[in-house]
C-alpha positions, 0 to 999 in steps of 0.5 A: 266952947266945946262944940263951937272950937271943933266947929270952927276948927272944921270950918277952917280945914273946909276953907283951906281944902277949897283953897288947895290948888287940887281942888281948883278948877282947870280953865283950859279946854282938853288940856290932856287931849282925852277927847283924841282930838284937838277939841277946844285948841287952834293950831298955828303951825308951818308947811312943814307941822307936824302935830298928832295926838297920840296913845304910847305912855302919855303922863296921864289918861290915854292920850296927850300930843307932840310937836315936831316941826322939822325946819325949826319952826315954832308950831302952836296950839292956843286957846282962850281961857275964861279969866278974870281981869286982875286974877293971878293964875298958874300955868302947868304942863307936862313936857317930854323931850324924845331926844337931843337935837335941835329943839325948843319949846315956848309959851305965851300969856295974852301976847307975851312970852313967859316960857322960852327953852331952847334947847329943851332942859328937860331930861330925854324921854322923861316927863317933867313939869313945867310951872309958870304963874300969870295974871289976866289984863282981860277977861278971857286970856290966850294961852300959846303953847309951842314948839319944835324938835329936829330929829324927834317930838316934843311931846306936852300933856296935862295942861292947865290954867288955875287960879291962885287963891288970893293971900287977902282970902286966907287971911279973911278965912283965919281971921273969921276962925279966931272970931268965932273960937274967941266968941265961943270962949266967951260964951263958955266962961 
């Protein structure tokens, strides 16, 4: 019983560390913009876009964008993320707001809108995270993320599609811990 508690007790922490949202892998292609460069994106925008990338206090790393459409017109960047039909995930970004004004800022899931503000909530010139969770209909999802700021920028960072561990997989996991703690405590008396 003595080495087969500690094993399966190490076993354990190993399957919930693997189920840590930090550990789970981000699907969106240059979520924080690190390449300089909308690599990975598509942008949607109007006559009047205003889209950049750029290197004064991003929320990490060296770079993240803004969005300043000055007719209150969404601009957009999208991608699609490799998904799995059925597989629940979480959306995250960072959102800073420059200034009051006329603004908004919207995301969109396959088509459909899971995010909308207008007018920013966040607080000025404060980076803020912004969470939604999802579920995939399909096998590689579009993700849509957009907005508009009259007179300043919206600026967004860090974004990131992860999947969310099933509550099914932490049972199975706990389940397969007290099997093999109950197998050693047998052998042992």
């Amino acid at each position: 019983m003595r080495t087969t508690v500690p094993l399966a007790l190490a076993a354990l922490v190993a399957w919930l560390a693997l189920l840590n949202p930090a550990h789970a892998v981000n699907l969106v292609t240059n979520g924080g913009f690190e390449t300089s460069d909308f690599s990975g994106w598509t942008l949607n925008g109007t006559p009047s876009s205003l889209f950049n990338i750029f290197d004064f206090e991003p929320h990490s790393g060296q770079y993240a964008m803004f969005v300043a459409d000055y007719e209150a017109d969404h601009d957009q960047i999208y991608q699609t993320v490799p998904t799995i039909n059925g597989q629940s995930y979480k959306i995250e970004f960072w959102l800073r707001n420059i200034g009051l004004g006329n603004d908004a800022v919207q995301v969109f899931w396959e088509g459909n809108l899971v995010l909308e503000q207008k007018p920013v909530l966040a607080p000025v010139n404060q980076w803020t995270l912004y969470k939604a969770s999802v579920t995939a209909t399909a096998d590689g999802s579009e993700l849509r993320l957009g907005g508009f700021d009259e007179p300043q920028v919206i600026n967004f960072d860090d974004i990131s599609v992860t999947p969310i561990p099933e509550p099914s997989a932490l049972l199975l996991a706990v389940a397969g811990v007290a099997v093999l703690v109950h197998r050693g405590a047998k052998r042992s008396s």
